[in-house]
VOTI-785289 format. One record per residue (C-alpha): residue in three letters; x, y, z; residue number from 1. Coordinates in nm, 3 decimals, decimal comma, padded with zeros to 5 digits, m for minus. Example, Ala and Ser with C-alpha at 12.3 -4.5 7.8 and 13.67 -1.06 7.14 Angstrom:
ALA 01,230 m00,450 00,780 1
SER 01,367 m00,106 00,714 2
***
This chain:
UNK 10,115 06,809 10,976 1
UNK 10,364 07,086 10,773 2
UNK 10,271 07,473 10,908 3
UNK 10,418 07,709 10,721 4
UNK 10,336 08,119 10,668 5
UNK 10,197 08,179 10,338 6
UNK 10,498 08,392 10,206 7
UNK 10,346 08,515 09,885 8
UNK 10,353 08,221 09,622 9
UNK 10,601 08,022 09,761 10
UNK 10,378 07,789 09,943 11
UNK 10,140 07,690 09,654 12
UNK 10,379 07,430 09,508 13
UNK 10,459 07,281 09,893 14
UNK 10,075 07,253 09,883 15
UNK 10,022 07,077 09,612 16
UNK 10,329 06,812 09,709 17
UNK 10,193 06,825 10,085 18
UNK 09,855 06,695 09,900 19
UNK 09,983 06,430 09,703 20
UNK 10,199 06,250 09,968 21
UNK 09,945 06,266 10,203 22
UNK 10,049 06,543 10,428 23
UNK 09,816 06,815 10,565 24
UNK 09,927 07,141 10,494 25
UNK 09,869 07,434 10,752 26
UNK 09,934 07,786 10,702 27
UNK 09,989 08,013 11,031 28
UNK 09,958 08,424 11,008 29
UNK 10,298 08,624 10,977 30
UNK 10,130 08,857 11,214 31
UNK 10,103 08,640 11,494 32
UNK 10,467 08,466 11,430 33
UNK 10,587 08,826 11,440 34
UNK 10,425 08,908 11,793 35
UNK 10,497 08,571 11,928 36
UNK 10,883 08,540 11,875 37
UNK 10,954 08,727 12,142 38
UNK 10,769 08,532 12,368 39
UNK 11,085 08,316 12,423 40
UNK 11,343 08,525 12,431 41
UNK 11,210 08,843 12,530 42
UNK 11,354 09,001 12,178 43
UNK 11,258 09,030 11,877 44
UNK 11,550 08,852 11,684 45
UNK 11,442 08,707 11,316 46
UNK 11,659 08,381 11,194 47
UNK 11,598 08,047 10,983 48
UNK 11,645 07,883 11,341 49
UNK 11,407 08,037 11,560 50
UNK 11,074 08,128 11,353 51
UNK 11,012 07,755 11,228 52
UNK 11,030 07,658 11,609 53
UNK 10,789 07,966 11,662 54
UNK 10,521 07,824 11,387 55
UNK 10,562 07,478 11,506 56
UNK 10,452 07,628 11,915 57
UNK 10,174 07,814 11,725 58
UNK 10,088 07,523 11,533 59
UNK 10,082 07,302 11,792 60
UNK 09,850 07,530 12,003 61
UNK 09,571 07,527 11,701 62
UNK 09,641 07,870 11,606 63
UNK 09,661 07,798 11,228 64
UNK 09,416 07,784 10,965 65
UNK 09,356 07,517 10,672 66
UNK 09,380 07,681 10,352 67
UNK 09,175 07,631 10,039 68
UNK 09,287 07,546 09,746 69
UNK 09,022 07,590 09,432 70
UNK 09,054 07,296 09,189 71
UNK 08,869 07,201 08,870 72
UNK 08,618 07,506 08,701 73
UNK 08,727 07,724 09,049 74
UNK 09,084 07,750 09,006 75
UNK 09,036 07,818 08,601 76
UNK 08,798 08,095 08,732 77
UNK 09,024 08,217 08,999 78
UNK 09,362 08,244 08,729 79
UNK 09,131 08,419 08,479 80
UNK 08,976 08,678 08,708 81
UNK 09,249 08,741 08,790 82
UNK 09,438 08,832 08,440 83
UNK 09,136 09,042 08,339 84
UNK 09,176 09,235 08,676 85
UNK 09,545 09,283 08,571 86
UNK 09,462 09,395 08,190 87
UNK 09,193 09,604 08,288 88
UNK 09,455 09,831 08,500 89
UNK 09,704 09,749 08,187 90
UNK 09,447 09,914 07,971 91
UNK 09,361 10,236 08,202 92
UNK 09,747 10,300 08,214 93
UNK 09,770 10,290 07,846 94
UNK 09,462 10,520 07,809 95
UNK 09,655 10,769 08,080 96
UNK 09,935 10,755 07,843 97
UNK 09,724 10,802 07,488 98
UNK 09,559 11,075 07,702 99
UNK 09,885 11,247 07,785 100
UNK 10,034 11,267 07,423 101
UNK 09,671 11,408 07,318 102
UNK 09,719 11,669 07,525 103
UNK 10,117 11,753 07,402 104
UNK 10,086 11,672 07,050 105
UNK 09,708 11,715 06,949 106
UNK 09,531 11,905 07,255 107
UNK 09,205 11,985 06,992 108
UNK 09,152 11,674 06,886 109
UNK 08,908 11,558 07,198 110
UNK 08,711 11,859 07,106 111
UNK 08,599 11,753 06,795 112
UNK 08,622 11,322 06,867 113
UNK 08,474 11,300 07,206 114
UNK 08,521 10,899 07,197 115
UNK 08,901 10,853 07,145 116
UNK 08,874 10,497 07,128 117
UNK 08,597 10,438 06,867 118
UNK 08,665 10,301 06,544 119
UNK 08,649 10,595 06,333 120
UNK 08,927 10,763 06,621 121
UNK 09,115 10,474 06,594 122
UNK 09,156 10,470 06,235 123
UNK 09,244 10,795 06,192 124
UNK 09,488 10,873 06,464 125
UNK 09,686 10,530 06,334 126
UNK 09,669 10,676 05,965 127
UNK 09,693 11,063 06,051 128
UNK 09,817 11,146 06,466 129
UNK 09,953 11,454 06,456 130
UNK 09,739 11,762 06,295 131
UNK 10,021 11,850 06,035 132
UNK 09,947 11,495 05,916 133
UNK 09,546 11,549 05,956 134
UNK 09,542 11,868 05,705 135
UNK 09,817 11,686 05,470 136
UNK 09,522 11,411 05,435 137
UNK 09,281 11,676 05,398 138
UNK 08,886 11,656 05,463 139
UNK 08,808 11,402 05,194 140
UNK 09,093 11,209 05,291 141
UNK 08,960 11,195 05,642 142
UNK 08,589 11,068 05,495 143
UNK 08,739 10,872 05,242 144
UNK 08,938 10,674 05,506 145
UNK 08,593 10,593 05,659 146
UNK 08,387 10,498 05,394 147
UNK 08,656 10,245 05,299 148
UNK 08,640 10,131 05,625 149
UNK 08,244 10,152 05,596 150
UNK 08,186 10,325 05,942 151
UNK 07,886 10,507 05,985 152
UNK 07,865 10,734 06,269 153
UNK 08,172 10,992 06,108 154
UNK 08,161 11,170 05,776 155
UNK 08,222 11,483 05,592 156
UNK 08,090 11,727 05,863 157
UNK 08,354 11,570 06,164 158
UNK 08,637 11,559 05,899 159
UNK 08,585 11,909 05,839 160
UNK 08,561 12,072 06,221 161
UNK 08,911 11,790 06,280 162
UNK 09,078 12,019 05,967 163
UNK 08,961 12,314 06,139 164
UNK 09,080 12,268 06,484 165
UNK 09,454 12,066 06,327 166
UNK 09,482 12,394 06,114 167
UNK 09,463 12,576 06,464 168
UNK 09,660 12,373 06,636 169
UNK 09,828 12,481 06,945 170
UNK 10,041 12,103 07,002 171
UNK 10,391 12,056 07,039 172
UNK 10,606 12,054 06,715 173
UNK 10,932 11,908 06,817 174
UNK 11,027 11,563 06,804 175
UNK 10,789 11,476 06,524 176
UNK 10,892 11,162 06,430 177
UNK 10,896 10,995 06,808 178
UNK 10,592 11,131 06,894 179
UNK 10,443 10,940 06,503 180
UNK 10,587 10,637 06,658 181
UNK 10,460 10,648 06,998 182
UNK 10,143 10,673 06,958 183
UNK 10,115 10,442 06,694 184
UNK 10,286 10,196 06,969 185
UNK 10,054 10,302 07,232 186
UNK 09,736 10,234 06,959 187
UNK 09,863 09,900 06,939 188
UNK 09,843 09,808 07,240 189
UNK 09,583 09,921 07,350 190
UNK 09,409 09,692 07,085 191
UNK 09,632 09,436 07,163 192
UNK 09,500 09,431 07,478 193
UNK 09,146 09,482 07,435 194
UNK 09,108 09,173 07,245 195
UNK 09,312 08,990 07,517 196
UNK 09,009 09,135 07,797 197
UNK 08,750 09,028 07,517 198
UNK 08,858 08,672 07,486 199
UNK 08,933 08,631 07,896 200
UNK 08,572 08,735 07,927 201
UNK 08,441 08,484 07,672 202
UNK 08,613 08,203 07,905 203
UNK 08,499 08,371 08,203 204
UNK 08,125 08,372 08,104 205
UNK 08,190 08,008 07,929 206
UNK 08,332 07,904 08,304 207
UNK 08,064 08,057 08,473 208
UNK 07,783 07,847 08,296 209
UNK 07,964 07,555 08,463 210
UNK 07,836 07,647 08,801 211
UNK 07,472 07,626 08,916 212
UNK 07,464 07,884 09,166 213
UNK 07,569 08,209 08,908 214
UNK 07,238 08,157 08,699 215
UNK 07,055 08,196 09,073 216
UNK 07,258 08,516 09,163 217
UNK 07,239 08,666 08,842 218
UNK 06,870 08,737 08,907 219
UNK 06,953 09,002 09,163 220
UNK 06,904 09,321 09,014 221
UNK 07,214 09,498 08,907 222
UNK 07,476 09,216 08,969 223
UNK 07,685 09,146 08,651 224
UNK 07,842 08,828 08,554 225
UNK 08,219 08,962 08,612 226
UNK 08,106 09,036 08,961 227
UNK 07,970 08,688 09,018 228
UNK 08,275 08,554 08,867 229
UNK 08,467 08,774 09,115 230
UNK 08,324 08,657 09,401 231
UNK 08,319 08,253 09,291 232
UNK 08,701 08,301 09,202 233
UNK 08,768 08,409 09,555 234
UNK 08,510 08,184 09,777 235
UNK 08,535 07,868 09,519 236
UNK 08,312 07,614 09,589 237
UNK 08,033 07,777 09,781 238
UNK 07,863 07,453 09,943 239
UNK 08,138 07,379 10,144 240
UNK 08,043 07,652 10,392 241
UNK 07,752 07,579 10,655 242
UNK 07,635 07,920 10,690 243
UNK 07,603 08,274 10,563 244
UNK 07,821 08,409 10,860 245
UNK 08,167 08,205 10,727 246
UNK 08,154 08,364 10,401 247
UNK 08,118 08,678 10,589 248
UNK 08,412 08,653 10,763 249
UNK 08,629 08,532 10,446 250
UNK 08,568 08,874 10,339 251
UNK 08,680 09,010 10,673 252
UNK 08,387 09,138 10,809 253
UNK 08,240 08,990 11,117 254
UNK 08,036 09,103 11,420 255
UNK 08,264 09,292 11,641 256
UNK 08,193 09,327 12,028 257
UNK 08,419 09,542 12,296 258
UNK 08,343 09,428 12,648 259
UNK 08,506 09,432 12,945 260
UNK 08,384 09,299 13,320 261
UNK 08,062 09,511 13,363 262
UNK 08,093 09,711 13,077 263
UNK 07,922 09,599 12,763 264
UNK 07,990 09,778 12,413 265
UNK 07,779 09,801 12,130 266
UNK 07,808 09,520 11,860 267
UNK 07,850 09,626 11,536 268
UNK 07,964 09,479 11,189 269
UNK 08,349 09,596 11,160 270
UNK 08,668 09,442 10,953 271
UNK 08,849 09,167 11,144 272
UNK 09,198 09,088 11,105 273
UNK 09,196 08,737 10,971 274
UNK 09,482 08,490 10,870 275
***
């Protein structure tokens, strides 16, 4: 048997060796090699020699846990969850941003274009993002950029209140040029990254299908498939647990009692520290 602590990604390619040759891999909690090291010595020194010999007493004691490792359609699910998870915040940063320079360079413009990432916004704050540029391009510029682009829910009236408010314009003048380039790098990707949240949620909903047990929760009312997909990247393959309760205290929740000799506390559902 190898115990180790599961020092951030470090142990994931010691599991998969420990796996192949046959070894069983055991991972013990930092917290309790932390509080236990002193048990020895009475100090709470921190070396290469003395906490492997502190996870091997707390191994050999059974206080370790077996960790599990998704394979096949799971661990595709878990990687992919978990890039959307990190695009999606990618995405809200970049909006923070594109909101920022709005309110610098162009604070009228949400006035007038309430969604600033439609298509018709889109277009024209790629072609036109600053309002000196917006009233050089002129109202029929601004339509005739849509029509070519054969979007329907802006015309001639919008164009007209955006010339309006540009012509009014109370944004910052200096550093023109930058502020022309930023954006149009900040546009990008946010698009960029769009499509990369569209396609991980095509494989997402594609890996989903592959498990029997989404189609059954999927009939609760209100659950959406990236929440299913969610919760099967992080509990895997859900028949390997006997009851309701083990899944419950995965998630760190479990029935917590405070008792002592005569004294008997309410029980009540409350986090648990797990390993």
């Amino acid at each position: 048997m190898l115990g180790a602590e599961p020092t951030g990604h470090y142990w994931l390619g010691l599991a998969d060796y420990a796996k192949e040759v046959g070894m069983k891999l055991v991972l013990v909690n930092p917290f309790h090699v932390k509080r236990s090291k002193e048990m020895d010595d009475n100090h709470p020194t921190k070396n290469d020699r003395k906490d492997p010999k502190t996870i091997a007493k707390l191994v050999i004691e059974g206080r370790y846990m077996e960790p599990y490792i998704p394979e096949g359609v799971y661990a595709e699910l878990r990687i992919a969850v978990y890039n959307r998870h990190r695009i999606v915040k990618e995405i809200n940063g970049l909006k923070n941003r594109i909101e920022k320079w709005l309110k610098i360079y162009n604070p009228e413009y949400k006035e007038v274009s309430k969604d600033v990432y439609g298509q018709g916004s889109m277009l024209l704050l790629r072609e036109a993002p600053l309002p000196e540029d917006m009233v050089l391009l002129g109202t029929e510029g601004i339509n005739q950029l849509w029509r070519k682009a054969k979007l329907r829910a802006v015309g001639i009236k919008r164009a007209r209140r955006l010339i309006a408010a540009a012509e009014s314009s109370t944004g910052r003048k200096a550093g023109s040029i930058m502020a022309r380039m930023e954006i149009q790098m900040l546009l990008e990707d946010y698009e960029r990254k769009e499509a990369q949240k569209t396609e991980l949620e095509e494989i997402i909903e594609a890996l989903c299908n592959e498990i029997p047990e989404v189609g059954k929760i999927l009939k609760i009312k209100g659950i959406r498939l990236i929440s299913v997909a969610g919760f099967f990247a992080e509990v895997g393959e859900i028949r390997r647990f006997l009851s309701p309760k083990q899944i419950q205290k995965l998630a760190g929740l479990a029935i917590r009692e405070n008792s002592s000799g005569k004294y008997q506390g309410r029980r009540n559902l409350g986090p648990e520290r797990t390993q």
